[in-house]
Phi, psi and omega in degrees: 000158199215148175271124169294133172302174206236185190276163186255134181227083180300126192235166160239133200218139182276118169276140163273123166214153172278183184272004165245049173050022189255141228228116189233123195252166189231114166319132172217132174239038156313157158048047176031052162055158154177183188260149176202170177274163187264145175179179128185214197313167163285168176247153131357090154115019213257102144297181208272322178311286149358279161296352168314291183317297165317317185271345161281015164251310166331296219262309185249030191041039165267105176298126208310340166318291158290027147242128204263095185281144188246191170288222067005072216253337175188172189231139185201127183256144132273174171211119195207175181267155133182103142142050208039052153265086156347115187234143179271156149237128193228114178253113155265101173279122174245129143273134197232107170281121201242139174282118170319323149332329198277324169312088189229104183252045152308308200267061157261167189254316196186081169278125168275007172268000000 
């Protein structure tokens, strides 16, 4: 019997850091909580860059300005639920620098925490 794979769900995902190198995770408390970097899936038509930028305006009210988006630092596929589905997810990590000042998450759209 052969398993099928499950659909591919392409994401993006930011490590954030300031200018004193202080490294900012998102509280989740689903799965008896944990911590993670913001992000999530592409929309349509979206690279990976793109969404970076969106979901860090999303999740923290950072405006795409203030933000000094970096490279590419990794990549990582999982196979996970999410909305009870089963999903491959292959997450591209970028660094992206920020002022802390900038971080309102007042202004957030769609805080995931």
């Amino acid at each position: 019997m052969t398993t099928a794979t499950p659909p591919l769900r392409e994401a993006a995902r930011a490590n954030v850091m300031d200018a004193d190198d202080r490294v900012l995770l998102l509280r989740y408390d689903e799965k008896q909580g944990f911590w993670a970097t913001p992000g999530g899936s592409l929309q349509q038509g979206e690279d990976h860059a793109t969404a970076t930028l969106r979901e860090l305006g999303e999740e923290l009210g950072i405006d795409e300005k203030a933000i000094g988006l970096g490279p590419q630092l990794a990549e990582r596929t999982k196979d996970h639920l999410v909305g009870g589905r089963e999903v491959r997810q292959v997450e591209l990590y970028f660094l992206a620098r920020v002022s802390a000042a900038d971080v309102d998450p007042t202004r957030a759209a769609q805080p995931d925490h």
